[in-house]
C-alpha positions as CSV (number, residue, x, y, z in Angstrom):
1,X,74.7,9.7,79.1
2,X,71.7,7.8,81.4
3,X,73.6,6.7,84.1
4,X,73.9,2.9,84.9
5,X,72.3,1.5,88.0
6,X,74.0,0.0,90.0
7,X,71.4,-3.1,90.8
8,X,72.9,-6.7,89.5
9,X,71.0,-9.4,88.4
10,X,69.6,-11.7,90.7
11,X,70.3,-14.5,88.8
12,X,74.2,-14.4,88.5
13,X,76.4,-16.8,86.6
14,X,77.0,-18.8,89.7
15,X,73.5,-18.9,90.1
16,X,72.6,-20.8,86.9
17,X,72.7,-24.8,87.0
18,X,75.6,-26.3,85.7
19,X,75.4,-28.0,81.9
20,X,75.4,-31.7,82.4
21,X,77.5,-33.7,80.8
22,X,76.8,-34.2,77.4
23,X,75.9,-30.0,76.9
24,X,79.7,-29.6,78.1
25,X,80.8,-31.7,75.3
26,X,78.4,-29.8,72.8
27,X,80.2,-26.4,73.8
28,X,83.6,-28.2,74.4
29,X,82.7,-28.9,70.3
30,X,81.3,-25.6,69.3
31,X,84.6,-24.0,70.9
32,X,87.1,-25.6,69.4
33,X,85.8,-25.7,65.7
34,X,85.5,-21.7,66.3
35,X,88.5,-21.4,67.8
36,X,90.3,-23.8,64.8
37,X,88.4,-21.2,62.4
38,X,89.6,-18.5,63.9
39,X,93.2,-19.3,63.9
40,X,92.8,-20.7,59.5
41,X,91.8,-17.2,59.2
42,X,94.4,-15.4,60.8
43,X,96.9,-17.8,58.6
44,X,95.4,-17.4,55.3
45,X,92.3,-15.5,55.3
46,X,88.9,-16.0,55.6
47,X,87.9,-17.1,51.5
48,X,90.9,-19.5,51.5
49,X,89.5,-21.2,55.0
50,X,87.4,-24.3,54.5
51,X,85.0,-26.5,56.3
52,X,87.7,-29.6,55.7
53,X,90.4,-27.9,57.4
54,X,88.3,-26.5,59.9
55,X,87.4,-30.3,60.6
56,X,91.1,-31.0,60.6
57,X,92.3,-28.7,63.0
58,X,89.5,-29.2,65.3
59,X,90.0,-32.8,64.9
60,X,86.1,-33.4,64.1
61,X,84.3,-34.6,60.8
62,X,83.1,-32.1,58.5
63,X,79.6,-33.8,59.3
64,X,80.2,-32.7,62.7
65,X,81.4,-29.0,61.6
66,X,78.2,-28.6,59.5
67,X,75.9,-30.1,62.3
68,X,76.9,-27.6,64.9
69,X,77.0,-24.8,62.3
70,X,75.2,-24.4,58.7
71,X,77.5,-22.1,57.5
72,X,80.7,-21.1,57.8
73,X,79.8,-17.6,58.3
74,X,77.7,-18.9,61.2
75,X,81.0,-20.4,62.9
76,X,81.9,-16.8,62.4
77,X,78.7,-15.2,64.1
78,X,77.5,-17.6,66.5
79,X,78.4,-17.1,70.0
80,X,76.8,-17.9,73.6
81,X,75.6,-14.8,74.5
82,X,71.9,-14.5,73.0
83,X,70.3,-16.7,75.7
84,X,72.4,-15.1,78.2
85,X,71.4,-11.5,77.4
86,X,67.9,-12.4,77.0
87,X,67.6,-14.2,80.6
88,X,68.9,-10.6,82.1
89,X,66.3,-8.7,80.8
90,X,64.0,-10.9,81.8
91,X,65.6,-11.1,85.3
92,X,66.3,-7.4,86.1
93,X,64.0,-5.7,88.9
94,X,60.0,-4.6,87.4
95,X,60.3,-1.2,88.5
96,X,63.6,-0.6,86.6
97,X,63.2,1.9,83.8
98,X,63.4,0.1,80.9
99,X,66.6,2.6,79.2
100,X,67.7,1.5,82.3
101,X,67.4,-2.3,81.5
102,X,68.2,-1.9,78.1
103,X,72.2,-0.1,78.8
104,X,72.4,-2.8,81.7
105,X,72.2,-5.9,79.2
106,X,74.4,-4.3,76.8
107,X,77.0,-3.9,79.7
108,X,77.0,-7.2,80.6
109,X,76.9,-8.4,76.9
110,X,79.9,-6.4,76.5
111,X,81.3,-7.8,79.8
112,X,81.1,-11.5,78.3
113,X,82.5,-10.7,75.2
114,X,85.4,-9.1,76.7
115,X,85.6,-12.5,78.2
116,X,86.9,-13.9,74.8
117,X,90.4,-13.2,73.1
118,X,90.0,-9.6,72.3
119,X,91.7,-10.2,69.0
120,X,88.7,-12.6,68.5
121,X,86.1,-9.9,69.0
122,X,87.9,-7.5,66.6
123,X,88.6,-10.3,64.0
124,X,84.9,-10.8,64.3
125,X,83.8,-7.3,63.4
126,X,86.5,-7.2,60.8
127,X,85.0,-9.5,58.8
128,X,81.7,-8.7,59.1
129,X,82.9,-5.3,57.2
130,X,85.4,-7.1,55.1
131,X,83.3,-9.8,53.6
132,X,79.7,-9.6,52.0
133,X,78.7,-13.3,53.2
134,X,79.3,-12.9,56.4
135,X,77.3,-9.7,56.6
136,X,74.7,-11.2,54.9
137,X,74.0,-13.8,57.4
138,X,74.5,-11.6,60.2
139,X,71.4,-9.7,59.6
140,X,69.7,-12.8,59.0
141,X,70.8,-14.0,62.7
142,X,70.6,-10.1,64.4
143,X,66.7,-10.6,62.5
144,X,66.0,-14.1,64.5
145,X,67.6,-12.6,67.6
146,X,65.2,-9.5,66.8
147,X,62.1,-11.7,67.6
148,X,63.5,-13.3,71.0
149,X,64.2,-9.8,71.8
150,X,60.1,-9.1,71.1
151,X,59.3,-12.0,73.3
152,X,61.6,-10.8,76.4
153,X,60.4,-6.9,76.0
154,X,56.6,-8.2,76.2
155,X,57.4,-10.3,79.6
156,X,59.4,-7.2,81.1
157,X,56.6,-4.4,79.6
158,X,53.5,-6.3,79.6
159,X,53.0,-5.6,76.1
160,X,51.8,-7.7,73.2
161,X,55.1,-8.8,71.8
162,X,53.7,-9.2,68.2
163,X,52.6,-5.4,68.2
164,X,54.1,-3.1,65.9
165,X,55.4,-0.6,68.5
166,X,57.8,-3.9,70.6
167,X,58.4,-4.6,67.4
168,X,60.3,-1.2,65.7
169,X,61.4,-0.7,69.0
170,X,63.4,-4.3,69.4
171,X,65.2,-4.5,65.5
172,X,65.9,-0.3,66.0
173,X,67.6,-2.2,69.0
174,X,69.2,-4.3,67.2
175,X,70.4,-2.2,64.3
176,X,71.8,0.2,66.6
177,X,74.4,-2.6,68.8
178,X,74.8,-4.1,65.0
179,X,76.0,-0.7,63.2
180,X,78.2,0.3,66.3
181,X,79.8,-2.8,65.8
182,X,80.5,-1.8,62.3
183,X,81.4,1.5,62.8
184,X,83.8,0.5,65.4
185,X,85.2,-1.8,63.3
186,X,85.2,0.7,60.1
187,X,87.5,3.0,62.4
188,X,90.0,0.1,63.2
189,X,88.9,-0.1,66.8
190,X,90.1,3.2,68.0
191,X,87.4,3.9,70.0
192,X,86.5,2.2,73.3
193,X,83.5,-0.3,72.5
194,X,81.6,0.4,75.4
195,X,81.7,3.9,75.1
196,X,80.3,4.0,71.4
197,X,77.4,1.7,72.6
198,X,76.7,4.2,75.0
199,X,76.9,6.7,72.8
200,X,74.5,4.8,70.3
201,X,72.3,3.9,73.0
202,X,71.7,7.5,73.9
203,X,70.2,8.3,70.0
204,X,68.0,5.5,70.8
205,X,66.5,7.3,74.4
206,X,67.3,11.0,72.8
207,X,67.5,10.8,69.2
208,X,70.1,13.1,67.8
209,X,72.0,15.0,69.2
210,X,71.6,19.0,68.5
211,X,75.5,19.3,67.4
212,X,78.0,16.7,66.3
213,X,79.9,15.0,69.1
């Protein structure tokens, strides 16, 4: 396993500005109709969940439920983290070797996740194995989250972020952190998450390994 540095980002949470007003009431929004989803799915299931009661117990419209999120497999999916991850890369020291960068973000990504209910997180990847819709859309978003992932890896290398190579390399990227998820969700969360990213991210720098683990 590549060890870790040990560097942090310059640009720490306490750093960052603080949301004004009217972005705390978008996340206040965005919280609570996940959080009402969450809990109508832990009741009866994630088919029998809809966007009226979602509205209900999150006390919004459905308007309001649908102009946040399109789908309910995006309340689901969505979280705050992209814009996060993708300021670190961009924010972590030049000379860093870029494996180096790479296991850092997913670190802290893994950090703020940890962050949430850990029922959440696991509920989460549950249903992204359990149902087909939800699946579905996540490759969609892991896709769109692909290309801000080109844009940040051509600031950090200096390379064309449209070529083919930043291209491969950032959705292998993302295929990797999205079938660990799976997998650890496939073996009913046995396995330390961290530890399974590393051990994906390690087929990514070394491909694989002579013998099984």
């Amino acid at each position: 396993m590549t060890a870790m540095t040990a560097a942090r980002s310059p640009l720490s949470p306490t750093d960052r500005p603080r949301p004004g007003l009217r972005e705390r009431k978008k996340i206040k929004t965005r919280e609570a109709i996940r959080a009402a989803t969450y809990a109508l799915v832990r009741e009866q299931g994630y088919d029998a969940t809809t966007i009226d009661q979602i509205a209900e117990r999150a006390e919004v419209s459905p308007s309001t439920v649908f102009r946040y999120f399109p789908t309910k497999e995006d309340i689901v999916l969505t979280d705050e983290f992209d814009l996060v991850v993708l300021d670190e890369i961009r924010q972590r020291p030049a000379e860093e070797p870029w494996p180096d960068t790479i296991r850092y973000v997913v670190h802290r990504a893994l950090e703020l996740g940890s962050s949430e209910d850990e029922e959440v997180s696991r509920l989460r990847a549950r249903l992204t194995v359990q149902v087909p819709a939800v699946r579905s859309r996540m490759m969609e978003s892991m896709s769109a989250t692909g290309r801000m992932l080109c844009g940040a890896i051509g600031e950090r290398t200096g390379r064309d972020p449209g070529s083919l190579e930043v291209r491969v390399y950032a959705m292998s990227l993302i295929g990797c952190l999205m079938e660990t998820s799976i997998y650890w969700a496939e073996n009913d969360h046995r396995d330390d998450l961290t530890a399974l990213m590393d051990r994906a991210l390690d087929v990514m720098e070394r491909g694989l390994p002579g013998e099984n683990p």
